[in-house]
VMD Tcl script that draws the C-alpha trace (Angstrom):
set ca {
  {0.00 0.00 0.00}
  {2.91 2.18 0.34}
  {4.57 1.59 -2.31}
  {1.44 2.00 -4.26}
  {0.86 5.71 -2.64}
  {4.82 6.64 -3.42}
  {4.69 5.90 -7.31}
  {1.16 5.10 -8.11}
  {2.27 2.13 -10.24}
  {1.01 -1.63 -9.58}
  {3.54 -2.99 -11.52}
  {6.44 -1.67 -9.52}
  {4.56 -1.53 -5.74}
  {3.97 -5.28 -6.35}
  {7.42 -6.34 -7.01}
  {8.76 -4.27 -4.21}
  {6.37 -6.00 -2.00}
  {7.37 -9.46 -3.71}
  {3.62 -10.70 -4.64}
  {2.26 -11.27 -7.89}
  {0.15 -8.02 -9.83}
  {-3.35 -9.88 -9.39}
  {-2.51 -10.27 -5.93}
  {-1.43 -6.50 -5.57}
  {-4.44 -5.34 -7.73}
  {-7.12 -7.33 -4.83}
  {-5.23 -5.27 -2.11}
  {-5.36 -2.19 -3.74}
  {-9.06 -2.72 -4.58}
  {-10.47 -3.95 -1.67}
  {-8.38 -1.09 0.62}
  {-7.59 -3.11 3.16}
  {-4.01 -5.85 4.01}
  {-4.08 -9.58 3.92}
  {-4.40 -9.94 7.37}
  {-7.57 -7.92 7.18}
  {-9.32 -10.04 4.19}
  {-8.54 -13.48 6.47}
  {-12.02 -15.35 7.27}
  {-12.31 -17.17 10.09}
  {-12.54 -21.12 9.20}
  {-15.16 -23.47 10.79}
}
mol new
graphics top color blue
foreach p $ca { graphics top sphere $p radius 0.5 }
foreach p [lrange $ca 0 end-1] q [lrange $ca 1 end] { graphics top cylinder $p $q radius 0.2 }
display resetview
């Protein structure tokens, strides 16, 4: 999320972060971090 506020580029936020774009581009669209998007498991 940074990364993605510093240069405005998915591309290059994602690679810095070490995740794949698709990956980068759910972050960025949903707003929120991985550990927020976890669902507990019954």
């Amino acid at each position: 999320m940074e990364e993605m506020a510093k240069h405005g580029r998915l591309g290059l936020a994602s690679a810095r972060a070490g995740m794949d774009r698709k990956t980068a581009r759910k972050y960025v669209r949903e707003g929120k971090f991985p550990s927020e998007l976890e669902q507990e498991r019954t």
